[in-house]
FIVOVO-788198 format. One record per atom (N, C-alpha, C): x, y, z. Coordinates in steps of 0.05 Angstrom, whole numbers, plus 5000, padded with zeros to 4 digits. Layout:
BEGIN
XYZ...
This chain:
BEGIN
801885817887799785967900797786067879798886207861796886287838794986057828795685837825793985607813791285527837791985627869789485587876787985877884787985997866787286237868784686247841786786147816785286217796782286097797781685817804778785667803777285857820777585887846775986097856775486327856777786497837776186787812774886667791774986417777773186337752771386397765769786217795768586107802766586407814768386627820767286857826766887027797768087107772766687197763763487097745762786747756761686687741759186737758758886787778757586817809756587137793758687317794757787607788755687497763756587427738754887447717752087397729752087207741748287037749747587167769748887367778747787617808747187857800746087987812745388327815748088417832749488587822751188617839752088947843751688987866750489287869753189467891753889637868756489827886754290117896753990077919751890307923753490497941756690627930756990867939759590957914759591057901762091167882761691507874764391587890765191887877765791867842765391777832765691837800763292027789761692157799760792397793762192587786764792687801766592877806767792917783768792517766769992607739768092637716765292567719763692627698762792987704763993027715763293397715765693557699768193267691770293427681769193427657769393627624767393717602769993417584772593397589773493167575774792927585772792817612773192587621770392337605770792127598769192067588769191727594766191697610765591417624766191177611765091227582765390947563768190917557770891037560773590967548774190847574776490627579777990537592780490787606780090747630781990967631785190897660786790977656788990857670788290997697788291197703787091327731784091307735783691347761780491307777780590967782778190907791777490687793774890567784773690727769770890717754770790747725769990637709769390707685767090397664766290447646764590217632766289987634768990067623768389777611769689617628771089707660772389657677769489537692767989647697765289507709764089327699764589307669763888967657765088847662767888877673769888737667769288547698768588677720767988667748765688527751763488587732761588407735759788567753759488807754757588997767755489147755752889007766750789047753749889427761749989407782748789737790751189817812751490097799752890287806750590597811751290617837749890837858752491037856752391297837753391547831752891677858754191827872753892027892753992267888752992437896751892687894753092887914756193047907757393137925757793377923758193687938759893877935761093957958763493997967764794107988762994298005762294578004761194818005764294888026763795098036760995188051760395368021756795398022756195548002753995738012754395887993752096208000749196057985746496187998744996097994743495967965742595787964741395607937744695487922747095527935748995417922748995097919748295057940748994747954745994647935744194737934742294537917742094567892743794817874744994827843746794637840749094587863751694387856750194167854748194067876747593787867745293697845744093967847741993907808743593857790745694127785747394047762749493727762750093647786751193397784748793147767746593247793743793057779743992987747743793237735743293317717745193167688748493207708749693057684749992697687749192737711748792377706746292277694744192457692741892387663742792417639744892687633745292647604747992387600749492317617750592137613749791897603747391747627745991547621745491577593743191837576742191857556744791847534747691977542748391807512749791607512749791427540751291197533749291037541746091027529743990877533744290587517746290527504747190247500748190087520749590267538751090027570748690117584748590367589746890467613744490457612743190417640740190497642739790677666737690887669737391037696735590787709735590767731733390567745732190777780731090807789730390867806728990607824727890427829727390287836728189927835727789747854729589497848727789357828726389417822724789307790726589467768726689657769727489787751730389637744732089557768734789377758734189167758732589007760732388697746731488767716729988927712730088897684732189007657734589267681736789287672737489057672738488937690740888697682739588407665736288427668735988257640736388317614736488617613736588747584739988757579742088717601745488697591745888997597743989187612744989497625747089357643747089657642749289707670747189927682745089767709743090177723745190287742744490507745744290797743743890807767744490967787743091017809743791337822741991447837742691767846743491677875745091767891745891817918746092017938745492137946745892467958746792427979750892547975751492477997752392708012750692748037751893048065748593198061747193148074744593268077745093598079747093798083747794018078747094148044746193858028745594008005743594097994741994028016739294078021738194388023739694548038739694778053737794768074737294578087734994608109731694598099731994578063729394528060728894238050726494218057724793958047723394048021723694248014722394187990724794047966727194207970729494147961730493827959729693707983730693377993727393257967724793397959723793357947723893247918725393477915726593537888728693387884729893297898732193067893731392857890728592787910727592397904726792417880725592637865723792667849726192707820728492677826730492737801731392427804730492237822731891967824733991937841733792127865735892057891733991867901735791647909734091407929735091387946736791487961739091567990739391867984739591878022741092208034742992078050745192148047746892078073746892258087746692268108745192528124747892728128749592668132751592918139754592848119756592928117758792878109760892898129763693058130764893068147765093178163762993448160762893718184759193678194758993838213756193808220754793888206752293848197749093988179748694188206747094378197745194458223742594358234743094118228740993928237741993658251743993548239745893348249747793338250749593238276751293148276754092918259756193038253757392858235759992698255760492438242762692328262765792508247765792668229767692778226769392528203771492638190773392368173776492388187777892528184779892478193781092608227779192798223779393028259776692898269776792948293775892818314773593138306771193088318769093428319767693378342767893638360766093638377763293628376761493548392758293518380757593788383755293808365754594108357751294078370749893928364747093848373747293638389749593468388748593198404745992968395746292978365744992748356744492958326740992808324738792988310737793248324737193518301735693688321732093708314730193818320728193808310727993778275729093928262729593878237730093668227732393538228733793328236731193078234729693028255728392828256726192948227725493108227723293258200724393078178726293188172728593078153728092808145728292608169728592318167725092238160723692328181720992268183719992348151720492538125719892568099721592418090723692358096724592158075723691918070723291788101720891538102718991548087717691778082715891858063715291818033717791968037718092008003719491717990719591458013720791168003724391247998725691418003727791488000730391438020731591148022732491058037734991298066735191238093736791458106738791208108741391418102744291268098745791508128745991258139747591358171751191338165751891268144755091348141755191638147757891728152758291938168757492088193755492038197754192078219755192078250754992258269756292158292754591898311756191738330753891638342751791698357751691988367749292008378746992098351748292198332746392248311744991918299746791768299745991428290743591398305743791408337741891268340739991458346739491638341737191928339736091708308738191788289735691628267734991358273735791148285734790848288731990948302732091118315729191158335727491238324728091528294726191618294724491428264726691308247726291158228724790978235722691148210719790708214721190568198722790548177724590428167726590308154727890068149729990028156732090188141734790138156736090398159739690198134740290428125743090298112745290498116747490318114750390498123751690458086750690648071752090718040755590558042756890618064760090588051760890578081760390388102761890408127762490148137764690118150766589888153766389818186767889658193767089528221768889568243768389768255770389898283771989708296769989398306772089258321773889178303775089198271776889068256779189328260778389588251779489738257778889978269779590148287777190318308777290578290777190658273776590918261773990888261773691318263772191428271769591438250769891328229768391278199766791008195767990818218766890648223764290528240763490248241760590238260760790038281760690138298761889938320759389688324759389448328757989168328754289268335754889458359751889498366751189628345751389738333750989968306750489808288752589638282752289438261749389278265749089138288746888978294743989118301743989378305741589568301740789578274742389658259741689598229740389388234742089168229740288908220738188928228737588968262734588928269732689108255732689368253731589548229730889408209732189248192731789018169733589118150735889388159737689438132740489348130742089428119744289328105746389518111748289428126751589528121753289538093753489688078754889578056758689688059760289528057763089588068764889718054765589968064768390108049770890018042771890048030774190028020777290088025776190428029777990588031780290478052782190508048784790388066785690468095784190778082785490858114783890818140781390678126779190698146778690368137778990158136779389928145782789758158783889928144786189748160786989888188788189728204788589868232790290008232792989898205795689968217796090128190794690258174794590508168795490768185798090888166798891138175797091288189796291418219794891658225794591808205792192058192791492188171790892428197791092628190789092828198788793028176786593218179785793408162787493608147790093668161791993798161794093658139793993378142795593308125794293208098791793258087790393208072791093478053790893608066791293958067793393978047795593898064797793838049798393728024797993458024797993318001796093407984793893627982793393747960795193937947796894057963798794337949801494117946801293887949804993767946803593517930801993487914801793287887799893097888798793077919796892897921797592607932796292417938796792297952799392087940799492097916801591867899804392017910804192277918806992387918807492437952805692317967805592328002806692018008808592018029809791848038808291668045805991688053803091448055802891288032803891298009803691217988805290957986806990968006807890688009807790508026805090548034804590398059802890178038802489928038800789708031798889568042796289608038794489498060793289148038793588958052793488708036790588578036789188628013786588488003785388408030786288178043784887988068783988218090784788428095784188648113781188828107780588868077777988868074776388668075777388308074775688108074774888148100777088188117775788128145773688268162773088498141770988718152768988518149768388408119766488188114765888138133767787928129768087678152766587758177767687968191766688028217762788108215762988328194760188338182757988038195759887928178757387668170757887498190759487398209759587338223757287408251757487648250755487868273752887868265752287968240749487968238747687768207749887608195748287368182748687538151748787438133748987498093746987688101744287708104742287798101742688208103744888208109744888598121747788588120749388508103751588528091751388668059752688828045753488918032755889058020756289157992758789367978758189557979760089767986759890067990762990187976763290117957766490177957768190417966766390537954767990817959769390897936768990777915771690767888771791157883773691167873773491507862773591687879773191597903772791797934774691737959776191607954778491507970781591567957783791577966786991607962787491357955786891157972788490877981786190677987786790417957784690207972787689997971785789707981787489517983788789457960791289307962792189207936791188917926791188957907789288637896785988877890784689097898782189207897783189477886784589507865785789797856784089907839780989777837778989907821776389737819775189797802772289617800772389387788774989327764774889177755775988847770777088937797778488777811775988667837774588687833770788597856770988297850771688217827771687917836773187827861775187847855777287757873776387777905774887987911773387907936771787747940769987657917768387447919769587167922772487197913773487017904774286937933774887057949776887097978774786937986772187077989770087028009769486768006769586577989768886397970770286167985772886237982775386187996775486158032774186218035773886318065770886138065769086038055767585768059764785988060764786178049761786328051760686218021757986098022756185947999755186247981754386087951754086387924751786397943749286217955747186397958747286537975748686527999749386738018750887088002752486987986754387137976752187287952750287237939749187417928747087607935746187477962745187717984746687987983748987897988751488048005752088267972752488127946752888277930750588417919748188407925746288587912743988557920743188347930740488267941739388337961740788467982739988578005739788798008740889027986740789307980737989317968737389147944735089097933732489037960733088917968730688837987730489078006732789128007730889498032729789638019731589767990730189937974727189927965726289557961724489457961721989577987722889508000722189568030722489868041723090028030723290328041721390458024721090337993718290367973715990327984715790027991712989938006712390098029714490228044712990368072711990618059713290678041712290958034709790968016709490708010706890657991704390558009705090588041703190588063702490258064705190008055705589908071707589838093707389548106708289538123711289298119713789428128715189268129716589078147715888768148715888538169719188578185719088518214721288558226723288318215725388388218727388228206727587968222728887708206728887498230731787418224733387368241736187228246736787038220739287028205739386828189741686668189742686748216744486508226743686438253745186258264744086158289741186138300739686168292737085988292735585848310735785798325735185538348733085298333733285298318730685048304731284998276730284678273730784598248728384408237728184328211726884108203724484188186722583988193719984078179719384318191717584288216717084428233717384688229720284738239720985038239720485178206720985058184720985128163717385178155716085018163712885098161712185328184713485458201713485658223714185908214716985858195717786058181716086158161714685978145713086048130710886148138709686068154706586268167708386458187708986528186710286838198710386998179711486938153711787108134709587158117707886938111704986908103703387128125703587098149702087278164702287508162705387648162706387968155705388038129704087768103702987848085699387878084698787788106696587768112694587588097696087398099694887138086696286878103693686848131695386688151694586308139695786188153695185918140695885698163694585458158694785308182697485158179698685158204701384948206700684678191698984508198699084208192698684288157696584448152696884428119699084518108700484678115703684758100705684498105705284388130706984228128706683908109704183948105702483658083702883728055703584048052703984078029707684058022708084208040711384258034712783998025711383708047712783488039711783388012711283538001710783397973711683537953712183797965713183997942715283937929716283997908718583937886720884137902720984287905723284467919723784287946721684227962723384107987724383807971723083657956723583457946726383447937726983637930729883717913731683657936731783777962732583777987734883477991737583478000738483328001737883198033736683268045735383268076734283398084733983358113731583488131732383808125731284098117732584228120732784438139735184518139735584698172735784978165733885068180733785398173735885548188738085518205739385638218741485648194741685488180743485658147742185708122740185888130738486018111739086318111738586468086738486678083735586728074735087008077733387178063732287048045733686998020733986957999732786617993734286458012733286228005729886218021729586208040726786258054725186468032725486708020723386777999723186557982724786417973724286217956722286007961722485927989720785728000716785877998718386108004715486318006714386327986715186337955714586387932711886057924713785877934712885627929710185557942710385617975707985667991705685827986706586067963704586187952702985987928705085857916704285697893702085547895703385327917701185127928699185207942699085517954695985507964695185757949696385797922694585997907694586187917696386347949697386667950697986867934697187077932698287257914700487407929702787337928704187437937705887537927706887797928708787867906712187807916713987687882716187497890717987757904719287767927721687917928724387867924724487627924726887517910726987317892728787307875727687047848729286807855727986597867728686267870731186197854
């Protein structure tokens, strides 16, 4: 068994090296607040550290921005400056691996330079205190996500709660609430609907110009917890144009995970923690997070698939995924399971990049094009592929005639390359910008690349 295992981890960590590969949710903030925990050593506990993320092949890591509270006034926006704060001086002295990046330019030129970027996350909109100047002051320190609530309600939104079930408090967003969302659009500062209850989810799909991402949430019909996003949720995203990126955590992808409630969390803090709680011997097996994938991509196409791990912020992940250094091996599964690298590097970093991309441009007062399906398709050939291209040429505002794209394309060196007619119903994102890039070529568009060919 091991022998057909090993070619398709070569085959995945060689995939990571030539990708952007983006973990955009980790509690390892919590141990850089300890004064002698230290990121650059290898370390036997957590699931984050340098040289464990080289080892994984992960280009950007999204730090989260957490404090329990409840807190007395200006507490909740000191906990998360000072968090801010030490993940700048961190970056600054391990500016040999690390780079801060705020933007998805900013990490392509990390991972050409051999960084490891940097990213801010702010996760439970409670740390806000109800002000916007505060949610200000956070884009402006390099938060590029709010996850709007955590496990209890904001007084603005509703949370789906983590392990207890919560009654609704507002029943969605409240006036605030939408304020909230409507400046963050603003400020290009992506809204992360993990935690969230569902009437609060689709309060933000409505009020969001756009598109919308789930930081760290997994897929209800695989397993029905309450942390999860059930298919319509999932596929609202997509239409928005954002990205699911999938958790980890055990208790909230596998089905047949022990019941948890709050009470017993409770517990296993005063009796040793979770290594010393009888849960501890429950085993959840690698293929049970594939299948979140799986279902993912199956439902709404590579294009709004993503990682959310959860590393550092969870009890229990799968075995075979006992840290960061172990991310191949899902690539490896998926690989395994007949999903193609160009699909698969959407999924690892390219589709987080392209919203973030896209949550910039709205806030820079443009406009971002509605998403189009990247599986199932109804059309193939020349045709559809010169269709695709003046659609996208048009959202750029540079329209162009069918017969000339298509007099050009057949001559182009990229379709030339083409082993046949080609069919856009197994296209991604990723491969169609490519086509786009080229269409700019040949008719001299200025178009700027969003993804690199």
């Amino acid at each position: 068994m091991q022998a057909s295992v090993d070619p398709w981890l070569a085959r995945a960590r060689e995939l990571h090296q030539r990708s952007i590969v983006v973990d955009s949710h980790c509690d390892t903030t919590q141990l850089l607040m300890r004064p002698e925990w230290d990121l650059a050593e290898r370390h036997t506990t957590g699931h984050v550290d340098t040289p464990r993320l080289r080892e994984g092949g992960i280009s950007v890591l999204i730090l989260a921005v957490y404090a329990p509270g409840p807190f007395a006034a200006g507490e909740g926006v000191a906990a998360a400056k000072a968090q801010i704060a030490r993940i700048h001086e961190t970056v600054r002295r391990y500016e040999c691996d690390l780079r801060l990046a705020r933007s998805a330019d900013d990490v392509r030129r990390a991972k050409a330079d051999g960084k490891i970027a940097i990213l801010i996350g702010i996760e439970g909109g409670f740390l806000i205190e109800e002000s916007l100047d505060a949610l200000r002051q956070f884009r402006e320190a390099g938060a590029i996500y709010m996850t709007l609530t955590h496990g209890v309600h904001t007084t603005w939104a509703d949370s789906s709660g983590v392990h207890d079930p919560l009654a609704p408090l507002h029943n969605g967003l409240t006036d605030l609430g939408r304020q909230v969302v409507r400046e963050m659009n603003r400020l290009g500062m992506m809204v992360d609907v993990s935690h969230v209850s569902d009437a609060t989810f689709w309060d933000v799909l409505e009020v969001s110009r756009a598109p919308a991402i789930a930081s760290h949430s997994s897929c209800r019909a695989v397993s029905p917890h309450r942390r999860n996003l059930s298919d319509d949720m999932i596929q609202a995203i997509a239409r928005s144009g954002g990205v699911v990126q999938i958790n980890f955590a055990a208790a909230f992808v596998d089905p047949a995970f022990p019941p948890i409630d709050g009470e017993t969390v409770r517990l296993w803090s005063k009796q040793g923690g979770f290594e010393k709680s009888p849960y501890a011997a429950h085993v959840t097996p690698l293929h049970v997070l594939v299948d979140h994938f799986d279902h993912a991509l199956r439902l709404v196409g590579p294009d709004h698939v993503g990682i959310g791990s959860d590393f550092d912020g969870v009890a229990a992940l799968p075995r075979g995924m006992e840290d960061c250094a172990k991310l191949p091996h899902l690539t490896a599964t998926l690989l395994q399971r007949g999903h193609d690298e160009i699909a698969l590097r959407c999924v690892l970093g390219e589709n987080f990049l392209r919203v973030m991309e896209q949550c910039h441009a709205m806030a820079r007062g443009g406009r971002v094009a509605a998403a189009q399906p990247s599986v199932g398709t109804p059309c193939s050939g020349w045709d559809s592929l010169a269709f695709a291209i003046q659609a996208i040429a048009a959202a750029a505002d540079h329209p162009i005639d069918h017969d000339d794209v298509c007099a050009v394309l057949a001559i182009s060196p990229m379709i030339c390359a083409l082993p046949g007619e080609p069919d856009l119903s197994s296209w991604t994102m990723f491969a169609r910008d490519a086509f786009l890039i080229e269409a700019g070529r040949v008719f001299g568009m200025q178009i700027r690349q969003i993804h690199p060919p």
